[in-house]
N, C-alpha and C positions, 0 to 999 in steps of 0.2 A: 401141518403145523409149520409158521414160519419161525427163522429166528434171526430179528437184524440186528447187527451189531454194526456203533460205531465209536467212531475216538480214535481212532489209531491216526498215525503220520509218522512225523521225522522229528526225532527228540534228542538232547543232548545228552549225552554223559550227566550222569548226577542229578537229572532232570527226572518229573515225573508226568506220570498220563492217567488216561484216565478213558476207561472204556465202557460202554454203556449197552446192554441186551432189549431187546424189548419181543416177548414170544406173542405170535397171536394164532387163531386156528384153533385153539384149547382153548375150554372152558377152565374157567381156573381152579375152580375143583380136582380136574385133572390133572393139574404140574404138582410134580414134582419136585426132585433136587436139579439146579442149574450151576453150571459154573464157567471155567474157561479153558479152555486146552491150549496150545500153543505150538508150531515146528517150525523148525530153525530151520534155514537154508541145509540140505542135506542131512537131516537129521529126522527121526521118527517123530511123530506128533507128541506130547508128551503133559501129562495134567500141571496145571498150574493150579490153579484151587477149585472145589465146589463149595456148595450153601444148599442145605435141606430146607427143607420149606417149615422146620421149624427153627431154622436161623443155626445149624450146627455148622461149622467151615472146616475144612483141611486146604492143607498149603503144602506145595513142593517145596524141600527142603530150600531151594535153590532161591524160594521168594521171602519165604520166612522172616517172619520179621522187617519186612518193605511194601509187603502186600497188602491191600484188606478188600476182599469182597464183601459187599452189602446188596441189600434185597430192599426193594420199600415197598414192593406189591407181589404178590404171587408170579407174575411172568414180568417184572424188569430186574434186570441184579445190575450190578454195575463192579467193576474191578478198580481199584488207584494200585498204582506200585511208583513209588517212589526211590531215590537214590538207585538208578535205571544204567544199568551194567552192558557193556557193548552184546554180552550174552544174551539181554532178555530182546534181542532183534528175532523177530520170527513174522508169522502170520497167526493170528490170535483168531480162535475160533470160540464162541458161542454154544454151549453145551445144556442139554434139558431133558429129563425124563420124566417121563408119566410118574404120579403117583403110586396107580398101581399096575403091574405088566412090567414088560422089560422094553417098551418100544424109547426109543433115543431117538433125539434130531440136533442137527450140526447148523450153524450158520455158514453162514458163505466166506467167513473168515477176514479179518481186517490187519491189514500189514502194520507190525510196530517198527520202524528202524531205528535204531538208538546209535548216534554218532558220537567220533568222539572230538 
């Protein structure tokens, strides 16, 4: 299973983005919940939201209310976070689990830098 993710670059303060998954390798019966992790320059990786693949979303506290992931097919989701805080600078990584089983896959991760 792959997972590309793109959109990330160099954003301004206050500014917003917009990130884009696309899983392939899986039949799509098989996906599951996908979402977005994210880790800041010396910092542990840390969730920023998921989406169950019946459309259920959680959000770290930290996006709440700036975020919204959406889904428009079983393996694309896509992230917006707007009004974009020097904090949400990290590398944003792509997140997807099987249906049923515990297996997970990571993308290769797309750097956000948010300036001010």
């Amino acid at each position: 299973v792959q997972l590309q993710a793109s959109g990330g670059g160099l954003v301004q303060a206050g500014g917003s983005l917009r990130l884009s998954c696309r899983a392939s390798g899986i039949i799509t019966s098989n996906m599951g919940t996908m979402g977005w992790f994210r880790q800041a320059p010396g910092k542990q990786r840390e969730l920023v939201t998921t989406i169950t693949r019946g459309g259920e979303t959680d959000y770290a506290d930290s996006v709440k209310g700036r975020a919204t992931i959406s889904r428009d097919s079983a393996k694309v989701v896509y992230l917006q976070i707007h009004s974009l805080k020097l904090e949400d600078t990290g590398i944003y990584y792509c997140y997807a689990r099987r249906l049923s089983g515990s297996a997970e896959y990571w993308g290769q991760g797309t750097l956000v830098t948010v300036s001010s």
